[in-house]
PDB file of N, CA, C and O in Angstrom, chain B, residues numbered from 101:
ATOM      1  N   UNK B 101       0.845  -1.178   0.000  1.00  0.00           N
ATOM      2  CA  UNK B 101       0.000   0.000   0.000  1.00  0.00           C
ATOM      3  C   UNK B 101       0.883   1.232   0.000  1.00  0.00           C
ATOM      4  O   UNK B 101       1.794   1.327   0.823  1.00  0.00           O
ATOM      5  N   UNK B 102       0.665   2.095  -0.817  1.00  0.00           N
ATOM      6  CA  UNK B 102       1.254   3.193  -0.836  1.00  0.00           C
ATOM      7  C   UNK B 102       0.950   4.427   0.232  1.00  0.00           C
ATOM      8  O   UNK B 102      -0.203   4.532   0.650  1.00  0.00           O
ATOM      9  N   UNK B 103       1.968   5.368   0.685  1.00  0.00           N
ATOM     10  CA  UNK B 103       1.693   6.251   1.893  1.00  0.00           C
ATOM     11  C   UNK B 103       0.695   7.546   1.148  1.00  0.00           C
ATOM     12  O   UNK B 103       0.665   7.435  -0.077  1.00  0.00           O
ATOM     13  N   UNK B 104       0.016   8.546   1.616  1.00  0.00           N
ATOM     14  CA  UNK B 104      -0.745   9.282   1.706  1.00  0.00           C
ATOM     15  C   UNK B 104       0.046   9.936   0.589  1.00  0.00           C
ATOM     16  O   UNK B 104       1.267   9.892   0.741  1.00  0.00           O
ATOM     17  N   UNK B 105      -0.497  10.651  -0.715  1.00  0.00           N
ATOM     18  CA  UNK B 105      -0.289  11.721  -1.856  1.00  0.00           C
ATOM     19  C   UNK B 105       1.545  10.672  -2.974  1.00  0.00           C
ATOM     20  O   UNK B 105       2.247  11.181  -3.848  1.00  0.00           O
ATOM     21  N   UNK B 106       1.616   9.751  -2.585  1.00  0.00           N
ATOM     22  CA  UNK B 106       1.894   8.706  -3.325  1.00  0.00           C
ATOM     23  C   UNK B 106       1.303   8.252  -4.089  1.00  0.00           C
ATOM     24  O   UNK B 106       0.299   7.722  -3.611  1.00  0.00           O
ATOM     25  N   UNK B 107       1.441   8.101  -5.796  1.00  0.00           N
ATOM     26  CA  UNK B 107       0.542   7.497  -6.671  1.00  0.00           C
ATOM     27  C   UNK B 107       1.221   6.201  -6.993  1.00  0.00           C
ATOM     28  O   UNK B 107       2.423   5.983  -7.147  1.00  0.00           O
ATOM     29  N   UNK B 108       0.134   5.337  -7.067  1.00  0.00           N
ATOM     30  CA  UNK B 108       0.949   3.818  -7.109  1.00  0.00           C
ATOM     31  C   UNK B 108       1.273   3.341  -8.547  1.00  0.00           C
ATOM     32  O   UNK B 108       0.593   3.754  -9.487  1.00  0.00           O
ATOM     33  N   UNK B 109       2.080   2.665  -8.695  1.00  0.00           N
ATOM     34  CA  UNK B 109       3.478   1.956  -9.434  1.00  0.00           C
ATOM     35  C   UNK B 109       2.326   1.966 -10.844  1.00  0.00           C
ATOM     36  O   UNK B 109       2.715   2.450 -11.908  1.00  0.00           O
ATOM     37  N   UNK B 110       1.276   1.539 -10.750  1.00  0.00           N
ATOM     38  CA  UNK B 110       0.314   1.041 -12.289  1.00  0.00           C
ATOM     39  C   UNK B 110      -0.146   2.249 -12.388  1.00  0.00           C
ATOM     40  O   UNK B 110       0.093   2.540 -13.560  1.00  0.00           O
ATOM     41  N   UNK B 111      -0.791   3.373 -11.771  1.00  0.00           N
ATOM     42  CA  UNK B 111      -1.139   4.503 -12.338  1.00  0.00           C
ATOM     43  C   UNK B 111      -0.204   5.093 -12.947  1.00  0.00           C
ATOM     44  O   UNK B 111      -0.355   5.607 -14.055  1.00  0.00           O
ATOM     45  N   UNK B 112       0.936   5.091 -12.260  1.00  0.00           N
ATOM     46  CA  UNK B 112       2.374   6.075 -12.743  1.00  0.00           C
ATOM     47  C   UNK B 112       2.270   5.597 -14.459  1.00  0.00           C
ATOM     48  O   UNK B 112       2.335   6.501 -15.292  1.00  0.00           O
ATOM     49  N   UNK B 113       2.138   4.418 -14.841  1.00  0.00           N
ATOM     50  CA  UNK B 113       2.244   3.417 -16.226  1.00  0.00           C
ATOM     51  C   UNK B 113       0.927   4.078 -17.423  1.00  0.00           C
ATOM     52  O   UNK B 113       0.756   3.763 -18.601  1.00  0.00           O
ATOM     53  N   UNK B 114       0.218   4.995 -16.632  1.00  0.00           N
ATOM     54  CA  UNK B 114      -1.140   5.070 -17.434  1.00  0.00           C
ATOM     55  C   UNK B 114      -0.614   6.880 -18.180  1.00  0.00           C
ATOM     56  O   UNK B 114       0.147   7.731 -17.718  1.00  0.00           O
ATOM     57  N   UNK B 115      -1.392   6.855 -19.388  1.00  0.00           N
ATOM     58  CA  UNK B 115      -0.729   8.399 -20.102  1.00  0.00           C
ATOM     59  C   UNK B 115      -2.143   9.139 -20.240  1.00  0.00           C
ATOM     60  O   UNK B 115      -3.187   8.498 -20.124  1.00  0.00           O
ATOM     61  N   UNK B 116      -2.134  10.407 -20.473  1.00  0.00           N
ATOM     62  CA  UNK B 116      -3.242  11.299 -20.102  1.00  0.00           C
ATOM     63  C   UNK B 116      -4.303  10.407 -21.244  1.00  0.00           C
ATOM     64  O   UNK B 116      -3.803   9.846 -22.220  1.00  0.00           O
ATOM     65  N   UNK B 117      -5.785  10.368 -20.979  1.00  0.00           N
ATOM     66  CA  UNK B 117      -7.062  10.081 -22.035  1.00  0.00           C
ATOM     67  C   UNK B 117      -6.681   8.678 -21.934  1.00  0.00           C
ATOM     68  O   UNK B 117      -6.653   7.971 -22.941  1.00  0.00           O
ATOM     69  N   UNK B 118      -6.313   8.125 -20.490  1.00  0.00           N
ATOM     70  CA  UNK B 118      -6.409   6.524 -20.790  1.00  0.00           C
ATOM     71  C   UNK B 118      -7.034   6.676 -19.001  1.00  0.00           C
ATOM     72  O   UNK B 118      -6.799   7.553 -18.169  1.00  0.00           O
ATOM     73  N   UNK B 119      -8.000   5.262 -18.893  1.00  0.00           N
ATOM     74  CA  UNK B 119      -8.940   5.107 -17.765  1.00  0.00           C
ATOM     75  C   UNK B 119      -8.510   3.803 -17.067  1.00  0.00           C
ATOM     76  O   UNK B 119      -8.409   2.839 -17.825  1.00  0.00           O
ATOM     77  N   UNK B 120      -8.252   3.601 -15.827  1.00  0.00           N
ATOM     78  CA  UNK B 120      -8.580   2.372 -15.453  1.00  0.00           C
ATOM     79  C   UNK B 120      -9.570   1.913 -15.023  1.00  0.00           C
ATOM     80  O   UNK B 120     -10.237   2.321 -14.072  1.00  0.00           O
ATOM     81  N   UNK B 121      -9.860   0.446 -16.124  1.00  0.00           N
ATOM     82  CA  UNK B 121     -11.467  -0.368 -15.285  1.00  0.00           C
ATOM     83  C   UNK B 121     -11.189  -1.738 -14.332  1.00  0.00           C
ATOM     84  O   UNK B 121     -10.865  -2.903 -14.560  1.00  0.00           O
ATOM     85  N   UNK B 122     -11.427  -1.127 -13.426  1.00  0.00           N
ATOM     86  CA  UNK B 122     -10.833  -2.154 -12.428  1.00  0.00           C
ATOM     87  C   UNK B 122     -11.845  -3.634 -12.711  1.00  0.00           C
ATOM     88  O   UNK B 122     -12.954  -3.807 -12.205  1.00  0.00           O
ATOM     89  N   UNK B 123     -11.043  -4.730 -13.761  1.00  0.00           N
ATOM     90  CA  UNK B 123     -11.948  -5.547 -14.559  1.00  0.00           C
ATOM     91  C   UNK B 123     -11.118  -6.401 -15.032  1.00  0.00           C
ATOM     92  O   UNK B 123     -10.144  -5.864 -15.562  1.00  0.00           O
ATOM     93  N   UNK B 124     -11.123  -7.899 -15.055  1.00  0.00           N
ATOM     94  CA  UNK B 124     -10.358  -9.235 -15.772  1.00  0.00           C
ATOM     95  C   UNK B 124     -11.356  -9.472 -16.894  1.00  0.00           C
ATOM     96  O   UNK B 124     -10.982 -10.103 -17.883  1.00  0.00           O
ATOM     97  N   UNK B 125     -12.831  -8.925 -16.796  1.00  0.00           N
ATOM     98  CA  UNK B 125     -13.657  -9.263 -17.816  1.00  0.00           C
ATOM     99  C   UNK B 125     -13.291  -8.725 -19.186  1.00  0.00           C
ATOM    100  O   UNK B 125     -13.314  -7.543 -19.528  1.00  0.00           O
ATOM    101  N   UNK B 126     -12.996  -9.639 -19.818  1.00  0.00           N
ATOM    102  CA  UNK B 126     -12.469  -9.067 -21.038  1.00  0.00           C
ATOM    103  C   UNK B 126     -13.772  -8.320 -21.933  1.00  0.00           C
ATOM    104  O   UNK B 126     -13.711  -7.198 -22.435  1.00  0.00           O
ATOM    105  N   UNK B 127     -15.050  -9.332 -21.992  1.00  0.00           N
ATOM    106  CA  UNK B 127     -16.397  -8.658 -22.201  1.00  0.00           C
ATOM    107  C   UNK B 127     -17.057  -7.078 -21.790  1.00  0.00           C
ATOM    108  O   UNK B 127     -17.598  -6.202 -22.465  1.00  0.00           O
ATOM    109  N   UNK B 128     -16.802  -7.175 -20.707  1.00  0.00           N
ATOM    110  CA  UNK B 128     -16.687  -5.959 -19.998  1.00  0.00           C
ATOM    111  C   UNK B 128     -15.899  -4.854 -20.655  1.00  0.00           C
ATOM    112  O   UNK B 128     -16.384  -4.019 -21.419  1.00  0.00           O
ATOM    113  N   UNK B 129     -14.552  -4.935 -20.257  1.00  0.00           N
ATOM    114  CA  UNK B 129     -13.705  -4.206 -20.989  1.00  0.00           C
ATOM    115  C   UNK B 129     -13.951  -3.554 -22.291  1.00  0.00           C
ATOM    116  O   UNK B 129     -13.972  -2.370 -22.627  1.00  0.00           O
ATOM    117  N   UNK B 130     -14.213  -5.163 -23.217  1.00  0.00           N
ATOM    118  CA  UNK B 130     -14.096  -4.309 -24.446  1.00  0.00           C
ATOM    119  C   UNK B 130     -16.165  -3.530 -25.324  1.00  0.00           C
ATOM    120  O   UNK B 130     -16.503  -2.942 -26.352  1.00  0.00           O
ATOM    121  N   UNK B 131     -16.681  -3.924 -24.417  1.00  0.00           N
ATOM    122  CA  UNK B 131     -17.867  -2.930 -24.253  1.00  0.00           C
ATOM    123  C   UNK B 131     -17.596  -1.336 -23.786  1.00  0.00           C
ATOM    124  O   UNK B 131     -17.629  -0.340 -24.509  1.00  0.00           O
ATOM    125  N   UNK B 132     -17.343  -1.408 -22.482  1.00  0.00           N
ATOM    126  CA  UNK B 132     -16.763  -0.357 -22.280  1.00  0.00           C
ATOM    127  C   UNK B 132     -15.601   0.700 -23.076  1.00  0.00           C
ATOM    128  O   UNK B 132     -15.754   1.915 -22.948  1.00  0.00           O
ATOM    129  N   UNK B 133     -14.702   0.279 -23.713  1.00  0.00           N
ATOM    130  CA  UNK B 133     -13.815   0.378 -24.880  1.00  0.00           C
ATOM    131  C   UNK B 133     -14.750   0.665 -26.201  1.00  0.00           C
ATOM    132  O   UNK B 133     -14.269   0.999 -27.284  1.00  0.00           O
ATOM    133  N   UNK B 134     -15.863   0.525 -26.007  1.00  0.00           N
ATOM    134  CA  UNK B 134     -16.716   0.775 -27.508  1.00  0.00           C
ATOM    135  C   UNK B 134     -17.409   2.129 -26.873  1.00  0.00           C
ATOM    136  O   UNK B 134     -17.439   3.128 -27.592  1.00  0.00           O
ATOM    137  N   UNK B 135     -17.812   2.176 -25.915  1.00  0.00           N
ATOM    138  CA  UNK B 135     -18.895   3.570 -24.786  1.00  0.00           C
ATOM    139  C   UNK B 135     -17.665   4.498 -24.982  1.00  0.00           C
ATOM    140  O   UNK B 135     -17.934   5.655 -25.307  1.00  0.00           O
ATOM    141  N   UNK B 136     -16.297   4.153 -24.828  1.00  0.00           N
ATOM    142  CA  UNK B 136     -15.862   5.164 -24.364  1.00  0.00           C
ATOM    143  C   UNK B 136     -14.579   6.040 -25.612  1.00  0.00           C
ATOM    144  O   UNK B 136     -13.842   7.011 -25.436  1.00  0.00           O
ATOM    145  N   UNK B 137     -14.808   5.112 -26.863  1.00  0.00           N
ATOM    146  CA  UNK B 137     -13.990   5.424 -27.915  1.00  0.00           C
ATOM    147  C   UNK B 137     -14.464   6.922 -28.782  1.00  0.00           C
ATOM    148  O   UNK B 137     -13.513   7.637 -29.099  1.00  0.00           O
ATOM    149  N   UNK B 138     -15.588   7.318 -29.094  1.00  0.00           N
ATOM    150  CA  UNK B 138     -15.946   8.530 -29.246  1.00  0.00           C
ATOM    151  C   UNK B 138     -15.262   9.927 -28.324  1.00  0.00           C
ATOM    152  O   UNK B 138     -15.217  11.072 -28.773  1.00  0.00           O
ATOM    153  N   UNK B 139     -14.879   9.601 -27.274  1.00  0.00           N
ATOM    154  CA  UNK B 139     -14.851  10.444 -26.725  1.00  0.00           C
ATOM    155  C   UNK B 139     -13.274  10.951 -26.607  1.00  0.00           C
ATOM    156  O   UNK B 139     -12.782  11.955 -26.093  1.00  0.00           O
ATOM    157  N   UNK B 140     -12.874  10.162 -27.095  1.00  0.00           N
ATOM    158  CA  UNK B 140     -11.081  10.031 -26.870  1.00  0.00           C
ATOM    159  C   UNK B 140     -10.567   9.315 -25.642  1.00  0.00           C
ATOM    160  O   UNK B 140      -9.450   9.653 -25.249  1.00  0.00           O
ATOM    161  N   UNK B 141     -11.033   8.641 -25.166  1.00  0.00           N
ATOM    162  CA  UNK B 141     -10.642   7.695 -23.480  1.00  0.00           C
ATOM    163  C   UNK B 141     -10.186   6.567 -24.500  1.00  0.00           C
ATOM    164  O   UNK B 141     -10.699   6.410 -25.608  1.00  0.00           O
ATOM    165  N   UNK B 142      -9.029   5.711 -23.914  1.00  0.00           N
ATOM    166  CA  UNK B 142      -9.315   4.801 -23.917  1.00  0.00           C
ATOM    167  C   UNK B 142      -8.941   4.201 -22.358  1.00  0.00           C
ATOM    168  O   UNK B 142      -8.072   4.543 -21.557  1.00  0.00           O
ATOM    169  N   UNK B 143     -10.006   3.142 -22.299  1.00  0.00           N
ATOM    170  CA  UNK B 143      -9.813   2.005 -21.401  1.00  0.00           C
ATOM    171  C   UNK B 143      -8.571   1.466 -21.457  1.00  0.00           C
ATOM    172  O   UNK B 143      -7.916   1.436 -22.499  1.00  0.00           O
ATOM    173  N   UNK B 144      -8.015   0.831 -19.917  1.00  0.00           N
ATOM    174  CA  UNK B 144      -6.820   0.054 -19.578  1.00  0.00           C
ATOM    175  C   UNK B 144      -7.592  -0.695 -18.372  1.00  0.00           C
ATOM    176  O   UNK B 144      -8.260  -0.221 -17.453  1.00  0.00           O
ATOM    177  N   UNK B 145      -7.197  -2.318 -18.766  1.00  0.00           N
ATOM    178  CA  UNK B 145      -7.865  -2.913 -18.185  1.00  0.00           C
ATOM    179  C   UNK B 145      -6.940  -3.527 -17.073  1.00  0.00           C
ATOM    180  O   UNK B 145      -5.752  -3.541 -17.397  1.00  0.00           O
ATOM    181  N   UNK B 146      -7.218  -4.020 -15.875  1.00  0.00           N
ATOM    182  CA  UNK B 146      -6.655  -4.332 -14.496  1.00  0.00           C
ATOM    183  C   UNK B 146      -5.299  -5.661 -15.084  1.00  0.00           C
ATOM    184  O   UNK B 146      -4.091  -5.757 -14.865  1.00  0.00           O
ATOM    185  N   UNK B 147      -6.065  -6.307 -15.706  1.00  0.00           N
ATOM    186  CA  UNK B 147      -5.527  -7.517 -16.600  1.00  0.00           C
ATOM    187  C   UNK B 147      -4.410  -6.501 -17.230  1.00  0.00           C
ATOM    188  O   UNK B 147      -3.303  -6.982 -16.986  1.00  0.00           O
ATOM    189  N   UNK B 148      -4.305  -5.372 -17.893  1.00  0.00           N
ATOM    190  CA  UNK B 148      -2.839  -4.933 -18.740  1.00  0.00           C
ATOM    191  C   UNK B 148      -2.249  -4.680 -18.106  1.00  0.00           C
ATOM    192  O   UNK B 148      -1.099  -5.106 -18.215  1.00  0.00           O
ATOM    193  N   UNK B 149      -2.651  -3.664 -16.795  1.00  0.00           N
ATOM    194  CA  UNK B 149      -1.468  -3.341 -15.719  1.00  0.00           C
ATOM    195  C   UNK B 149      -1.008  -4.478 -14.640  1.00  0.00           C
ATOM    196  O   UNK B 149      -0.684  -4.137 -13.502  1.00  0.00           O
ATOM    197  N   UNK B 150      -0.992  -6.119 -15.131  1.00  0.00           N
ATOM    198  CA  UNK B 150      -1.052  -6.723 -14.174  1.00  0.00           C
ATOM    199  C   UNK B 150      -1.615  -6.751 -12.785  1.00  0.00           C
ATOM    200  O   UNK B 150      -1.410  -7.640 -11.958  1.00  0.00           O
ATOM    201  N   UNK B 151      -2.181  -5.920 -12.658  1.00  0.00           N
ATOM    202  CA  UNK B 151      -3.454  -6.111 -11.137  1.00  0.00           C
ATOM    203  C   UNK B 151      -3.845  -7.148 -10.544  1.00  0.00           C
ATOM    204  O   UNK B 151      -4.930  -7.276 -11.111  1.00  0.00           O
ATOM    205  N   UNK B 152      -3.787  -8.050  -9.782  1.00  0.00           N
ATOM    206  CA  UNK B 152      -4.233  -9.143  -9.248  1.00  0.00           C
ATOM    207  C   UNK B 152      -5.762  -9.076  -9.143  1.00  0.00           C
ATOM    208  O   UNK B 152      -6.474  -8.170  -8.710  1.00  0.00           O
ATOM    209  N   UNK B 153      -5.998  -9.971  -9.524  1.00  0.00           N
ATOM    210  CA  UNK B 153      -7.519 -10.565  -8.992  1.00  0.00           C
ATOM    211  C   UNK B 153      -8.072 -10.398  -8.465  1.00  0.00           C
ATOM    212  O   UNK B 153      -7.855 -11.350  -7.716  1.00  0.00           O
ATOM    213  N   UNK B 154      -9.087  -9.735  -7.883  1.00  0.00           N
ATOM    214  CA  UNK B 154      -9.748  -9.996  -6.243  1.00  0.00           C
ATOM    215  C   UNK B 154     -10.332 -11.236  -5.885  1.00  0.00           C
ATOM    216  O   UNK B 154     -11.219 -11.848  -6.479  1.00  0.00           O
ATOM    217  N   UNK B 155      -9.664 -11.566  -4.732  1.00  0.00           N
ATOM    218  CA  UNK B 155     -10.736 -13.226  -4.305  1.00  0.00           C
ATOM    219  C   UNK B 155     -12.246 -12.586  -3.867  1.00  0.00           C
ATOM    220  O   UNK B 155     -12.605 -11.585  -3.247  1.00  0.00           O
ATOM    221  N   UNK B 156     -13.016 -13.862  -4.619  1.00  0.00           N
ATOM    222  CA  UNK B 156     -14.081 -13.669  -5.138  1.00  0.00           C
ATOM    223  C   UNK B 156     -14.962 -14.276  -4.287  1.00  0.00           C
ATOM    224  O   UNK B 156     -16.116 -14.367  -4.706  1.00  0.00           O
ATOM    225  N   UNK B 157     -14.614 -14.908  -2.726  1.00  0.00           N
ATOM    226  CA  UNK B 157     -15.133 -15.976  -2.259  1.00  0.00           C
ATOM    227  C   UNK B 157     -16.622 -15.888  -1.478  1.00  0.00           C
ATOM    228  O   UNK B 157     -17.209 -16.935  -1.206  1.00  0.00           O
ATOM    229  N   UNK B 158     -17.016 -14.993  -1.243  1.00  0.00           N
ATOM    230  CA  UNK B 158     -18.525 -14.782  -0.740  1.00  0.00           C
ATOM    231  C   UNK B 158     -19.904 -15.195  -2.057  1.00  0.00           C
ATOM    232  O   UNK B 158     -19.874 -15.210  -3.288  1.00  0.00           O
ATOM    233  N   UNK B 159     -20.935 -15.467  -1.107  1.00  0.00           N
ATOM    234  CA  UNK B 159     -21.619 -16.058  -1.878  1.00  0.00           C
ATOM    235  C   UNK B 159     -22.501 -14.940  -2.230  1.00  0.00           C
ATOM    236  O   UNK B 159     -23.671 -15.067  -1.870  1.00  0.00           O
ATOM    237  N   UNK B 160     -22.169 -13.838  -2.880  1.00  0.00           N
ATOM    238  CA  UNK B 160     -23.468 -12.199  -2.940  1.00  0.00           C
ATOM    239  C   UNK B 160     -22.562 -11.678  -3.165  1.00  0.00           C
ATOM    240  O   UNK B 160     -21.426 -12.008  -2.823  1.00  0.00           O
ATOM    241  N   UNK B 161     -22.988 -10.453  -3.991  1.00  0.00           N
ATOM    242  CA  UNK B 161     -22.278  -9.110  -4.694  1.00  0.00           C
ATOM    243  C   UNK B 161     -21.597  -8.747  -3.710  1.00  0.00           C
ATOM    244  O   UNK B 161     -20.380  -8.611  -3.831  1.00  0.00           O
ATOM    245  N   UNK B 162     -22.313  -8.485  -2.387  1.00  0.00           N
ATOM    246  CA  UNK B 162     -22.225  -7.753  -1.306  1.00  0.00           C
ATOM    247  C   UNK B 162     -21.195  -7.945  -0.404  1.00  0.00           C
ATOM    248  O   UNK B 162     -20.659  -7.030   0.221  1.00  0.00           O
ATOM    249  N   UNK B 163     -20.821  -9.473  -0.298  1.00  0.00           N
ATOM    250  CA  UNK B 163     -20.099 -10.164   0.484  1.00  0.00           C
ATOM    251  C   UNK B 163     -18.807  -9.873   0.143  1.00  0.00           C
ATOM    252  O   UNK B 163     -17.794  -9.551   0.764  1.00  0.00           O
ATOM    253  N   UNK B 164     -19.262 -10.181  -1.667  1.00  0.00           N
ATOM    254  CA  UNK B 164     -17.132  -9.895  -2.185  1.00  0.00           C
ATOM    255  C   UNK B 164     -16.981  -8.279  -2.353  1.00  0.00           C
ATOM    256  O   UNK B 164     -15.851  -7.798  -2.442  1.00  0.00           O
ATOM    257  N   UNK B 165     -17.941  -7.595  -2.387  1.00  0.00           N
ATOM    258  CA  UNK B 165     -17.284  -6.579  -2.136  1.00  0.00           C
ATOM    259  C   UNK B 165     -17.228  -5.576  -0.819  1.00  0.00           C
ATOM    260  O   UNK B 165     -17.374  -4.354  -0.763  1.00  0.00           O
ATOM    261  N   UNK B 166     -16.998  -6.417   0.078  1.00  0.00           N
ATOM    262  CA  UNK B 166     -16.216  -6.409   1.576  1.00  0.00           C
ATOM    263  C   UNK B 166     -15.014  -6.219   1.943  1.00  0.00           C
ATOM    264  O   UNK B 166     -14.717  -6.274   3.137  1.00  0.00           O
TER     265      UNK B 166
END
């Protein structure tokens, strides 16, 4: 974890008009990548900046995102 007004190691990697979607769904992603191509964004997905996974282990939306 990085200390207070520290930007961490994968943002530092991202260049201005690019977004992170915190997402392994590649479906996802590249939907989003279609919403957001008009506009000049592009999407960077958790999967390019190597991001780990979140364990997924609760049984409800609610649980894994605890």
């Amino acid at each position: 974890m990085s200390g207070e007004g520290e930007v961490p190691q994968a943002i530092r990697k991202l260049a201005p008009g690019k977004l992170v979607i915190a997402s392994h769904n590649e479906g996802k992603v590249r939907e989003i990548r279609a919403l957001l191509a008009p506009f000049g964004i592009e999407p960077v997905s958790a999967a390019e900046l190597d991001l780990p996974e979140p364990d997924e282990t609760g049984t409800t939306f609610v649980a894994n995102a605890e």
